[in-house]
N, C-alpha and C positions, 0 to 999 in steps of 0.2 A: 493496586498495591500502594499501601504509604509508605511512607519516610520517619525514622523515627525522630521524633524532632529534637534539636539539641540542647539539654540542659547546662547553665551555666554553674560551673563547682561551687558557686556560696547558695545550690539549692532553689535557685529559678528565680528568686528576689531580685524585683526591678528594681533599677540604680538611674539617677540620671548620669548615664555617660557622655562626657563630652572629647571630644577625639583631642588629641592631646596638641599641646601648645605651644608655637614653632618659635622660638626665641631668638631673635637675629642679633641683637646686641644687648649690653649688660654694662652699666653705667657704673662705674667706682669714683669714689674720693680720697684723695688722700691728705688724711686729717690735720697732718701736721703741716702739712701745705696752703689748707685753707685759714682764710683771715675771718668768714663769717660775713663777708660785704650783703649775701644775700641775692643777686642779680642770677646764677644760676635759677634758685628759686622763681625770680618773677620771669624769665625765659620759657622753661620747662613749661610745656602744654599737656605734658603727660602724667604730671603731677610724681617726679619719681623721685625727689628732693625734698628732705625735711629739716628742721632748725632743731638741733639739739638743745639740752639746758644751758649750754657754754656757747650755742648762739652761732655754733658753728655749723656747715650742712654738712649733711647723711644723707647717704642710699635708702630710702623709706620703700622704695616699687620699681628697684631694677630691673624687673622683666619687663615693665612697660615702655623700657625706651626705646622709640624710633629710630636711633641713630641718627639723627637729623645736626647735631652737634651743633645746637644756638647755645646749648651750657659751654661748649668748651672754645666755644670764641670768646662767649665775655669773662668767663674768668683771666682774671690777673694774674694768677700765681699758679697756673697751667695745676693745677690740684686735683681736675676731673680728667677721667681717661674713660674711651666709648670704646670699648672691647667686646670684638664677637662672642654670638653665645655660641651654648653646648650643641644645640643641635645647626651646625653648620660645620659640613664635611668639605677636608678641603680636597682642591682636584690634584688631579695627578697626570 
């Protein structure tokens, strides 16, 4: 006897799935705090910092940070914060 096999609702259409993506930390800046010195940027290995037109940095790939926090030692003007991400539950 078989097994009826299982069709997925968008009608059997293979997808590349990729299992979903575990987010540990989430890098912010805060803008009016930054001076634009640029040393976040040349730190960051993860590439998740970019230079605005006004020469200031931005969050360009906050889900890629390590949390490893070489940006937020050399910032000067404490402008970066490494905040857990979404999917970390806390204990209880």
């Amino acid at each position: 006897m078989s097994h009826p096999r299982w069709v997925p609702p968008n009608g059997g259409a293979q997808r590349n799935l990729q299992p979903p993506r575990v987010v540990m930390f989430r890098a912010r800046i805060k803008s009016l705090l930054c001076i634009g010195c640029g040393e976040c940027l040349a730190v960051c290995k993860q590439g998740v910092f970019r230079k605005t037109a006004e020469g200031k940095a931005e969050v360009s790939n906050g889900d890629r940070c390590k949390g490893c926090l070489d940006c937020f030692a050399v910032c000067r003007t404490r402008a970066i914060h490494i905040l857990p991400g979404k999917s970390i539950s806390r204990m209880r």
